[in-house]
Wavefront OBJ file of the C-alpha trace (Angstrom):
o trace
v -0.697 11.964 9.886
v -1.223 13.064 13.444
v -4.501 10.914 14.300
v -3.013 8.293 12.130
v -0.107 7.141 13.472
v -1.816 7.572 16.891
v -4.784 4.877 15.779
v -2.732 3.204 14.203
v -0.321 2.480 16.946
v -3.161 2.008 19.375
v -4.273 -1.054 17.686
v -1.624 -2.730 15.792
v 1.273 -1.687 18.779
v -1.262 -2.209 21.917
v -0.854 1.826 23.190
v -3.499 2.530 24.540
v -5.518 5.906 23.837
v -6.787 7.335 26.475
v -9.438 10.070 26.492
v -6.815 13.071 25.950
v -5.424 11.245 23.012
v -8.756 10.637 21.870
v -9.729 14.539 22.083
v -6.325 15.756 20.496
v -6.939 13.231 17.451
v -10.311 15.238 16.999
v -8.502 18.505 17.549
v -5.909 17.973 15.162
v -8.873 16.962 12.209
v -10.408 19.690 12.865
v -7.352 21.791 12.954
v -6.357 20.374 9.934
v -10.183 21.054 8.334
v -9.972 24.869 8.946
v -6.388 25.499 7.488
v -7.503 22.941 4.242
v -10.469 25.891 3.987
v -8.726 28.972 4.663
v -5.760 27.638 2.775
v -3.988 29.623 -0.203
v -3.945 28.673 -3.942
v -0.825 26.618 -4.969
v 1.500 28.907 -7.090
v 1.997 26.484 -10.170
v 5.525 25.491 -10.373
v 6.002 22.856 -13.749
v 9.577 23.362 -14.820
v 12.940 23.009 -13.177
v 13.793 26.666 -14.750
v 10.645 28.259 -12.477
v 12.283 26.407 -9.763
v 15.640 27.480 -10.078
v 14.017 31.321 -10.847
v 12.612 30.734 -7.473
v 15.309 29.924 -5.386
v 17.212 32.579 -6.691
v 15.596 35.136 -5.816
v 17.107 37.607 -3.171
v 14.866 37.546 -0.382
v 14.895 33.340 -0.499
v 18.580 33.680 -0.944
v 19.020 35.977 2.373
v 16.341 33.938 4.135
v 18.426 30.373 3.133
v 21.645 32.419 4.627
v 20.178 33.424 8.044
v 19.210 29.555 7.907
v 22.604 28.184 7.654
v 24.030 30.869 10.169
v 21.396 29.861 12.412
v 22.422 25.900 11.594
v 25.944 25.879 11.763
v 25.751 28.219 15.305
v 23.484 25.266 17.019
v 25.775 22.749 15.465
v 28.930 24.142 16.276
v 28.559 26.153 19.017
v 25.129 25.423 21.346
v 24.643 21.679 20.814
v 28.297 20.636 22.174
v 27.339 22.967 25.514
v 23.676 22.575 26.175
v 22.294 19.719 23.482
v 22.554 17.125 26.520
v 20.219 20.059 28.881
v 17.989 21.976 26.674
v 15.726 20.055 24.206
v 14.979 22.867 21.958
v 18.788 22.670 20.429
v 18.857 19.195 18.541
v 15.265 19.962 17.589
v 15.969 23.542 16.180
v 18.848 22.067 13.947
v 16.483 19.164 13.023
v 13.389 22.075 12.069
v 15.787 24.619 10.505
v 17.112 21.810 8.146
v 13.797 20.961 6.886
v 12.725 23.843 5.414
v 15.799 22.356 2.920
v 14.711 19.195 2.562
v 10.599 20.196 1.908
v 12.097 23.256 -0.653
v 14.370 19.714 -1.999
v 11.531 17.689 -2.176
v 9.037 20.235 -4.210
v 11.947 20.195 -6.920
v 12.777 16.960 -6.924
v 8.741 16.648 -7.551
v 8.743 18.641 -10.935
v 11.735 17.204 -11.722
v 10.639 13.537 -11.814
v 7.181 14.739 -13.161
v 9.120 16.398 -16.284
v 11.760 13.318 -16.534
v 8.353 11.303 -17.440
v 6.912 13.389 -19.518
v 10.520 13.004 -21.255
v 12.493 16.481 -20.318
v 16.189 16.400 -20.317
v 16.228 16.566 -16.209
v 18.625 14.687 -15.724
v 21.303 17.340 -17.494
v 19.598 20.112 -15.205
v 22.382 20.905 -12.679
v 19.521 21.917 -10.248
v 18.433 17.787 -10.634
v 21.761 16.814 -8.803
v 22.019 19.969 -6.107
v 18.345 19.100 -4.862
v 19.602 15.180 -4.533
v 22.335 15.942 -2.245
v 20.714 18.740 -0.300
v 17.791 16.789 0.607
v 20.341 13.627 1.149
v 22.005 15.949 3.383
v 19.557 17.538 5.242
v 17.252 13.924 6.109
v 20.771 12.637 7.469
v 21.098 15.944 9.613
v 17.342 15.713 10.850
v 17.427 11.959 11.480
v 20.787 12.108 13.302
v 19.467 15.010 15.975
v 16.282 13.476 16.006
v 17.682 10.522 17.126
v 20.355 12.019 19.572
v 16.924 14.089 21.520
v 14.695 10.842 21.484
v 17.771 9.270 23.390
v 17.748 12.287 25.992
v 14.399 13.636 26.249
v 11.041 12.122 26.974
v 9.042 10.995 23.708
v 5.702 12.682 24.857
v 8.103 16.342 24.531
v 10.137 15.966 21.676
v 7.287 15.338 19.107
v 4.883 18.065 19.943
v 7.571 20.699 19.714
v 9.434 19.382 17.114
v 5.539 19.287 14.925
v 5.849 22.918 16.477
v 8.795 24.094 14.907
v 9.342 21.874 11.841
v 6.171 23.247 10.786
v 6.513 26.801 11.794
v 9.469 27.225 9.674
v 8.342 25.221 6.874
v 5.211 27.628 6.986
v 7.414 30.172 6.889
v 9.700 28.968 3.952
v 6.549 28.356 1.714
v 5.601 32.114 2.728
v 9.214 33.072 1.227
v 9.841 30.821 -1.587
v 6.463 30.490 -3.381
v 4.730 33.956 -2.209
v 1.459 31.624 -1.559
v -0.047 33.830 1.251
v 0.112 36.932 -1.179
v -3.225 37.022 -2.155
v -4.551 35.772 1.151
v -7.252 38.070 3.042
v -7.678 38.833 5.992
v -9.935 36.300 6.974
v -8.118 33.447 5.064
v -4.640 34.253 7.222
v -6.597 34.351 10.748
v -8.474 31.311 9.809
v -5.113 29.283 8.797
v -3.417 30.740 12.055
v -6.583 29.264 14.291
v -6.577 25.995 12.470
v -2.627 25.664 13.318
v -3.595 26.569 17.288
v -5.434 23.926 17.151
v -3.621 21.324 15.258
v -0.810 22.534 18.459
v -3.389 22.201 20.971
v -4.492 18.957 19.510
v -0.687 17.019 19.186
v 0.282 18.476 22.771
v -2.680 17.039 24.318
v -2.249 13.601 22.237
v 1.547 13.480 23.334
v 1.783 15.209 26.338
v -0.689 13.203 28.414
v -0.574 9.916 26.387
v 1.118 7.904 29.709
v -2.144 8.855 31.794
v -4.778 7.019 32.578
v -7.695 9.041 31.468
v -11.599 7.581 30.386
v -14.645 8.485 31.101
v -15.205 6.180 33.876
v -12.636 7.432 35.831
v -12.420 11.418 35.371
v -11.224 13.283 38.382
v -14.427 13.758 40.804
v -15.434 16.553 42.770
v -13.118 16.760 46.043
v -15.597 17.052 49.262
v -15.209 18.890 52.149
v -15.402 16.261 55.311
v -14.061 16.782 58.923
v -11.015 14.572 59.648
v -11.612 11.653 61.853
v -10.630 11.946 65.348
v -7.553 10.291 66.119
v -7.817 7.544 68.587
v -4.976 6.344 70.956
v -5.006 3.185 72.526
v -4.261 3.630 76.271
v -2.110 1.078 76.721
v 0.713 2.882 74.548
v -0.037 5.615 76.932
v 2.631 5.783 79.503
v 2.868 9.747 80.402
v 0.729 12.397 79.811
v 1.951 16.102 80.120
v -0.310 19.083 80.265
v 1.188 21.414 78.179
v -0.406 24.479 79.776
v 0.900 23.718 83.129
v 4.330 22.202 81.940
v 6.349 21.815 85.174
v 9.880 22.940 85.590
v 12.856 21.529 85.689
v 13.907 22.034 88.922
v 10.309 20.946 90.396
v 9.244 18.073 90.844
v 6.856 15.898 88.398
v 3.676 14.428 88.602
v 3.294 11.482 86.488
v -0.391 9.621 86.186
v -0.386 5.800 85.095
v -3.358 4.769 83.829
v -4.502 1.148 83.948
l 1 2 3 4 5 6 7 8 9 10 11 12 13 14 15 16 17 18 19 20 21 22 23 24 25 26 27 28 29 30 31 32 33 34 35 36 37 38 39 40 41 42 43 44 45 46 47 48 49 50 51 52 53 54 55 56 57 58 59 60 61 62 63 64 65 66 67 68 69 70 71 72 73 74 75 76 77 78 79 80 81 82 83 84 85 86 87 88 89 90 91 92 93 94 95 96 97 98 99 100 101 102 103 104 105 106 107 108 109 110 111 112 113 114 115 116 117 118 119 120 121 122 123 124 125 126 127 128 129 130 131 132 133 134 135 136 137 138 139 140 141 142 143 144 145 146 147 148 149 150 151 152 153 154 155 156 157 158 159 160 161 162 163 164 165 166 167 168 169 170 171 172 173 174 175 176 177 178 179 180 181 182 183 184 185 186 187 188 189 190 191 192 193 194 195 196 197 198 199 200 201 202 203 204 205 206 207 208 209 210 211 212 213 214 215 216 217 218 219 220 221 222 223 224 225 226 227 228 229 230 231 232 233 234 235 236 237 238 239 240 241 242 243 244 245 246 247 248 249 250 251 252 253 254 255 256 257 258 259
């Protein structure tokens, strides 16, 4: 989605790409390359009953609690002091809420997978509570999304909120569906490198984006040269001082004219 939208924009909105762009495109494909590899296997989720076994398990229930502390403390409390100063508060309350609204939206999958394969999902209770969390929490992330793009510079809000959004959605897929389990070591330092670089690859994209960067005009090598001498013209030259012989005040002074 990363080197999409940027291509995309580039030739059906006229931004232009410079090189930067151009190089964090690549980085984030091949970011995205080495996490598809070292990825884990899918835990198979087909029923709304796994799903609701799932969520209610305790350590998803305690981490969905520190969530909502953490949530209603930047809502409450920190965005009403500092939300207009520091750009990490609208954009933590955005992040935190969508590791509701991805959890929402893998339910809401199984659920409309089983309503067409004709399962009574619409009399599931968990149907309804997925709806209006996942109502709720794109109206949360859409309202502080829009309330930093007003304050903050474009190029900074969408590289760290990528950054976050996705940390914590990691994160909550670690939690809820135990899919790094049977990860080894290799797999978990491999998906870990391949998210550096998707980072790398989206701050350079965003970050630098306003620059004028190509290859026909990359920063060249600064030379050493003597500065020219300065040159005076005499005739703006009324009085001339030596300053290792400066006369003083009570002596007399010797002024030269020069014609």
């Amino acid at each position: 989605s990363v080197p999409c939208s940027a291509i995309l924009s580039s030739y059906l909105l006229g931004e232009r790409l410079n090189l930067l762009g151009k190089l964090g495109c690549l980085l984030s494909l091949v970011g995205s390359t080495v996490m598809v590899i070292h990825a884990p296997e899918d835990e198979e989720v087909t029923t709304l009953e796994e799903m609701t076994s799932k969520l209610k398990e305790p350590g998803f229930l305690a981490y969905a609690a520190i969530l909502l502390a953490l949530c209603f403390l930047l809502i409450f409390y920190l965005a009403p002091r500092y939300g207009q100063s520091n750009i990490l508060i609208y954009l933590t309350i955005c992040s935190v809420i969508g590791a509701f609204s991805v959890s929402s939206v893998k339910g809401l999958g199984i659920a409309i997978k089983g309503f067409f394969a004709g399962q009574p999902v619409l009399q599931h209770p968990l149907t309804w509570i997925l709806v209006i969390t996942l109502v709720a929490s794109i109206t949360t992330q859409i309202n502080y999304l829009n309330k930093s793009l007003d304050i903050f510079n474009t190029s900074l809000v969408f590289p760290i909120y990528y950054v976050l959004f996705t940390t914590i959605v990691i994160a909550t897929s670690i939690i809820l569906f135990k899919e790094w389990v049977a990860m080894t070591v290799v797999d978990i330092i491999g998906t870990v490198c391949g998210f550096l670089t998707i980072i790398l690859g989206v701050f350079l994209l965003h970050a630098f984006k306003d620059m004028d960067v190509s290859l026909g005009n990359l920063p060249q090598v600064l030379q050493n040269e003597q500065p020219a001498p300065v040159t005076r013209d005499d005739k703006n030259i009324l009085i001339e001082v030596d300053n290792s012989s400066i006369a003083p005040e009570d002596k007399p002074k010797v002024f030269m004219l020069h014609t």
